[in-house]
Structure formats: C-alpha cells, structure tokens
C-alpha positions as CSV (number, residue, x, y, z in Angstrom):
1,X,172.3,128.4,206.0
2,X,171.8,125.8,207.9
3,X,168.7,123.5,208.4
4,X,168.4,121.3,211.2
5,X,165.8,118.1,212.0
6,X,162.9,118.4,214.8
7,X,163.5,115.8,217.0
8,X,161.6,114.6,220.2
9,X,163.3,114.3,223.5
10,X,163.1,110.4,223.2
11,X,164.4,110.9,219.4
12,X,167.2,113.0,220.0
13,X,168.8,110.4,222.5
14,X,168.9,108.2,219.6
15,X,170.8,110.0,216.8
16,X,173.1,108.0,215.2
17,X,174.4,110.2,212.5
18,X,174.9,113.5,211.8
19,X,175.2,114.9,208.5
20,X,175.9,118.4,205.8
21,X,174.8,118.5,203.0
22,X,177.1,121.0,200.5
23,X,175.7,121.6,197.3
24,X,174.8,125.0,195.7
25,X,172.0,124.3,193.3
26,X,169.0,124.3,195.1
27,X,166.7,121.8,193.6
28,X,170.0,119.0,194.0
29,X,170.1,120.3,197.3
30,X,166.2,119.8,198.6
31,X,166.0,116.4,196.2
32,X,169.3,114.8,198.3
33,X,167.5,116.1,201.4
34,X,164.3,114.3,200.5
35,X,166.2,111.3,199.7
36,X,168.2,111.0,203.3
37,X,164.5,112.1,205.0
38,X,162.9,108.9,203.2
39,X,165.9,106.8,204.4
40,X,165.7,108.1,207.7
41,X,161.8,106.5,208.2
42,X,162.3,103.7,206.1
43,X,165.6,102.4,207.7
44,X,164.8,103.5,211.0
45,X,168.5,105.5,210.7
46,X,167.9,108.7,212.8
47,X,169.9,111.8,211.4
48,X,170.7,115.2,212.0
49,X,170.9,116.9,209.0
50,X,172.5,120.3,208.3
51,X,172.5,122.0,204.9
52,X,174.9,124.2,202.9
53,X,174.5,126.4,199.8
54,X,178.6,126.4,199.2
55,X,181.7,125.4,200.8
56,X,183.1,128.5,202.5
57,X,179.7,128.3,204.1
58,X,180.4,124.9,206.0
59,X,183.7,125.9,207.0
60,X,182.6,129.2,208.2
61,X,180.1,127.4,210.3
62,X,181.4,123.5,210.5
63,X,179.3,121.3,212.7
64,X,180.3,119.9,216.2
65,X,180.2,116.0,216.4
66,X,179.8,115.4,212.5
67,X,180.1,112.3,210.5
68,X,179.1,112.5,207.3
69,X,179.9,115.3,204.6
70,X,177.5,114.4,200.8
71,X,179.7,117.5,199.2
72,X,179.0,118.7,195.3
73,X,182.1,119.7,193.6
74,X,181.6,122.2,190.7
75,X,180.1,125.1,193.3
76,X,181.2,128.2,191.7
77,X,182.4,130.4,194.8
78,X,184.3,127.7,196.5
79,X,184.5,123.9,195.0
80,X,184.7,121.0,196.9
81,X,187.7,119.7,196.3
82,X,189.3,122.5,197.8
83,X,187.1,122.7,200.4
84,X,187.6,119.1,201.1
85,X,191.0,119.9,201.6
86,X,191.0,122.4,204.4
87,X,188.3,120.8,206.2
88,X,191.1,118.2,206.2
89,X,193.4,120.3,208.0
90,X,191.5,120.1,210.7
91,X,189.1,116.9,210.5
92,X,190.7,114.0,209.4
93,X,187.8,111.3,210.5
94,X,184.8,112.9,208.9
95,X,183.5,110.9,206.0
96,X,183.5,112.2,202.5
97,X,181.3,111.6,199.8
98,X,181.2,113.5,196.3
99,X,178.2,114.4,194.6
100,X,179.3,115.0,190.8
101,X,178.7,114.6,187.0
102,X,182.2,114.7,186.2
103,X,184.2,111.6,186.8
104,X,187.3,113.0,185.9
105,X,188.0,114.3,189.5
106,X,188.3,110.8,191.1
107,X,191.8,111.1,191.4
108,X,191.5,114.6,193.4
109,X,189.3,112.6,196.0
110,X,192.1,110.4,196.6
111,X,194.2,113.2,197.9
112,X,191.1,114.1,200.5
113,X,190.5,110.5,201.5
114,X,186.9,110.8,199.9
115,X,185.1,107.7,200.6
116,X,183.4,107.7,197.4
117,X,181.8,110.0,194.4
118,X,178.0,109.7,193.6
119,X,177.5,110.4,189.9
120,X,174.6,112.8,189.8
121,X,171.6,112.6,189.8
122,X,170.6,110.6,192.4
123,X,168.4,108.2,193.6
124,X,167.1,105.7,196.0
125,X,168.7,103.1,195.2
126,X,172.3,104.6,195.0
127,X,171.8,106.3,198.3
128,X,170.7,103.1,200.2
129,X,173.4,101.5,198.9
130,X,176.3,104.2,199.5
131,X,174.5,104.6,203.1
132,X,175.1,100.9,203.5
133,X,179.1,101.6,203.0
134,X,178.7,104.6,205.2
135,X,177.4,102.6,208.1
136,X,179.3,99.8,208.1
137,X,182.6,102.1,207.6
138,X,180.9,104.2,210.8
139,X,180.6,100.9,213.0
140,X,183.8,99.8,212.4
141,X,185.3,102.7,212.7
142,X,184.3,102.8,216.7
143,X,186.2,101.4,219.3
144,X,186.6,97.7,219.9
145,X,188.2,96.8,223.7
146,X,188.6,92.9,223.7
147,X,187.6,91.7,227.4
148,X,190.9,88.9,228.5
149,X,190.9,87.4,231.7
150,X,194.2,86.3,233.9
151,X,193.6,84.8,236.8
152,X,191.7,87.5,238.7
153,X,192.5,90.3,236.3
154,X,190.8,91.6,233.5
155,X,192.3,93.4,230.6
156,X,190.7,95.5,228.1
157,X,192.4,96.0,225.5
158,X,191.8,98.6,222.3
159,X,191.6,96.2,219.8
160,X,193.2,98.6,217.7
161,X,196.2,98.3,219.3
162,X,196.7,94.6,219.3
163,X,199.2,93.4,216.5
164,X,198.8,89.8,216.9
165,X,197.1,86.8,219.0
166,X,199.1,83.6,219.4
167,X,198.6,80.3,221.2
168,X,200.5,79.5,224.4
169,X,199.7,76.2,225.1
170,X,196.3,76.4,227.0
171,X,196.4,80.4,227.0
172,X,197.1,83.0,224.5
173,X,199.5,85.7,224.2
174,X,197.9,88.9,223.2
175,X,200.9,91.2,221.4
176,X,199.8,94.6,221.7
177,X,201.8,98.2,220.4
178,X,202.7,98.7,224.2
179,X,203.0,94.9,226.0
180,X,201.9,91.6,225.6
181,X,198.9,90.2,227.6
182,X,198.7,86.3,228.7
183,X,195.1,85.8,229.2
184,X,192.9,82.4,229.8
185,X,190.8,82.5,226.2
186,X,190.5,80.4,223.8
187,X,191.8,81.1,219.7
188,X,188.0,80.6,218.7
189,X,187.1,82.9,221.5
190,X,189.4,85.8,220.3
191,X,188.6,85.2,216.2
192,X,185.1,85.1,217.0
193,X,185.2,89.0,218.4
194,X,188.0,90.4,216.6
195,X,187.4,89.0,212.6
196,X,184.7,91.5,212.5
197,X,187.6,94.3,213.6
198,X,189.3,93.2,210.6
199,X,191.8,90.3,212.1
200,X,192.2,87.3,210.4
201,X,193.6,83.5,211.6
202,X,196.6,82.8,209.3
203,X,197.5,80.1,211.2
204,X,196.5,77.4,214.3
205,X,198.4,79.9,216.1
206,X,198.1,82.9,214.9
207,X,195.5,85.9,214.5
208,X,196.7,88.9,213.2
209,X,195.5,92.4,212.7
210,X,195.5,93.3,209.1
211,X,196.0,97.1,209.8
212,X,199.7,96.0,210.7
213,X,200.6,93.5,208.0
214,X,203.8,95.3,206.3
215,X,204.6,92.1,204.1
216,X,203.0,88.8,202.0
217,X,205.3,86.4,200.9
218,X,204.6,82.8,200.0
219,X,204.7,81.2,203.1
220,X,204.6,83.9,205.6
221,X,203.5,87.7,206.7
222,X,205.3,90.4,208.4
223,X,203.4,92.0,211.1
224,X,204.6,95.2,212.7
225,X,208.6,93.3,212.9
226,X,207.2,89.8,213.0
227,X,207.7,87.5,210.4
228,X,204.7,84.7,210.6
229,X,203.9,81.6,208.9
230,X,200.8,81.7,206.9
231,X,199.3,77.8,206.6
232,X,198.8,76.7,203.0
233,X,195.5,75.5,203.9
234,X,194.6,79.7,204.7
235,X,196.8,81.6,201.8
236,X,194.3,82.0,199.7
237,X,191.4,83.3,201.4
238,X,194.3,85.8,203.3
239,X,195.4,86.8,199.9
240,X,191.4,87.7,198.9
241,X,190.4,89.4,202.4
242,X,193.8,91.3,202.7
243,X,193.4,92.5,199.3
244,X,189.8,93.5,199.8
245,X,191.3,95.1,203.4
246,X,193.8,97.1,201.4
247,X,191.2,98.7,198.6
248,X,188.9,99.7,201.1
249,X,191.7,101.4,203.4
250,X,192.8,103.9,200.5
C-alpha cells in the first residue's frame, strides 16, 4: 500500500525529503501522517510521503531515492527490527527512526544504526523536534567540496576526505586520504567552511577532521597516523565537541 503526495510541477522540483511510513495499526498510521502533513505547511519542509501497513510490504516494494524510514516495531507479520535489518543489507544511508512503547529494544536499534526511537504516541512537539535532528543529520550528511586556490589552479576537494589543515607560513597544507594540497587561504578562511562539516582548530596550526581522530591524550591527538599538539588554551572545548561528535556518530 502505498500513498503518495500530489504535488504541482513547481512543487515537485522542490522536494527535499522523501519518506515511509511502517506501521501496521491503522489509526497510528493516519495520526503520524497527519502529523508530518502539518509539518510539511508549517515548516515549509516539502515531502514525499509513502505508507506501509508492515515491513515485508516496504521491502517488497522499497522506494527509489529515500531518506527517511518512521518504522513501528511490534508489527505482527514482520517486526521492525528485523526488517531494519535487511533493509540494511542493502541501504546503509537511509535514516531510521523507531516508533515504539517499549523501550526495551534500544539496544536492538544500535545494531541497525537507528537514529532514534519515538515512544508512542506521538505528538507535535516530539515530531518537530526529532525532524529538527533529522534535518540537520540530512544536511550534513551531503557533500561538502572546499574551493582552494594555487596560483592559477583551483582544487576542490571532498571535504570528507581531508584529514587535516595546517599552516605553511603564508599558505596552508591541506592533508587529504589521497595527497596534500598547498593552496593560498587563510586558517580563518578554511575553519570558517569546514567547522560546520565537523572540523575543529586544535591548534594555531592545525584543523582537523574529527571523523579521523583515532586518539586523545593530554597534550595531543592522533589523526589518521599523525600525532598533533592540541593547545591548552583549546583542550577543553575539543574534549566537549569531540565527545558530543562521538555520541551522535553511534
């Protein structure tokens, strides 16, 4: 069963997200489809929405180009953990979130990489703010390309793949998984585009990607091989964002 939204030519250029609902009791179903049609007009948040009655239903039919799976768990033909963990086997980027009165089965979501569990029943308030997680976790899950100039070239450069910035006297080194770049750009330049991509500036000279930090110790990091001095004046606010890095990343 699948329900999808009427859109306008103009609309449809403008989807941002596209979603399935999987939940087999019916009045759950239509109330968490009410809920993400009122976000949709309030929050100007276009969707495409696409609605299951169990799990062997989406996976029969699974949507091209999805982003966002709200799945119950207790369904009684197929549940969602386990159907969690064959969509797995063959989407490893779609975002999960598990609709649920039993808390119990956190742990289970860890093994799927669920992003979260809503505790049933739901309302506006706890979908705007889940949605608010979803988004952001959306955006920065795109790709970044940082724009360097040398001379007359310019590099762009998956910001992904960059494992450290440093300073070269008047330029900086970009260290990347495949090379390293020297490029005319200033430290405040670079930290100003990538701290959003989750880099931080450890040091006068350094600004690392936290995706690649291996190590803390008490006066330095290990990135990818490289061991790094961390300032004293930044150690704690590294400490707080790489913890806060690390819990959203599991």
């Amino acid at each position: 069963m699948t329900v999808n939204a009427a859109f306008t030519e103009e609309e449809t250029e403008s989807i941002m997200l596209k979603i399935a609902i999987v939940e087999d009791n019916a009045t759950e179903r239509e109330q968490l489809l009410g809920l993400l049609r009122n976000y949709e007009k309030t929050r100007d948040c276009p969707m495409e929405i696409c609605v299951y009655a169990d799990g062997s239903e989406i996976l029969a039919a699974y949507p091209e180009g999805i982003s966002l799976i709200f799945m119950d768990i207790d369904m009684k033909r197929l549940n969602g953990i386990e159907t969690a963990k064959k969509i797995r086997e063959f989407d490893p980027a779609v975002i999960l979130v598990f609709l649920t009165n039993m808390v119990q089965y956190a742990l289970a979501g860890y093994e799927v990489e669920a992003l979260d569990f809503l505790v049933k029943p739901l309302d506006d308030y706890k979908l705007s703010w889940e949605m608010k997680r979803i988004l952001k976790k959306i955006e920065e899950s795109k790709p970044f390309y940082l724009l360097a100039r040398d001379n007359y070239t310019t590099h762009s450069i998956n910001a992904d793949e960059i494992y450290y910035v440093e300073t070269a006297q008047r330029k900086l080194v970009i260290h990347t998984t495949s090379r390293d770049i020297l490029c005319n750009m200033t430290m405040h330049e670079a930290e100003k585009q990538l701290s959003p991509r989750h880099f931080f500036r450890i040091h006068t000279a350094f600004l690392v990607n936290l995706k690649y930090v291996r190590l803390v110790r008490e006066n330095e990091i290990m990135v990818g091989d490289i061991v790094l001095p961390i300032s004293r004046y930044r150690k704690k606010e590294f400490r707080t964002v790489f913890t806060a890095f690390m819990g959203n990343a599991l």
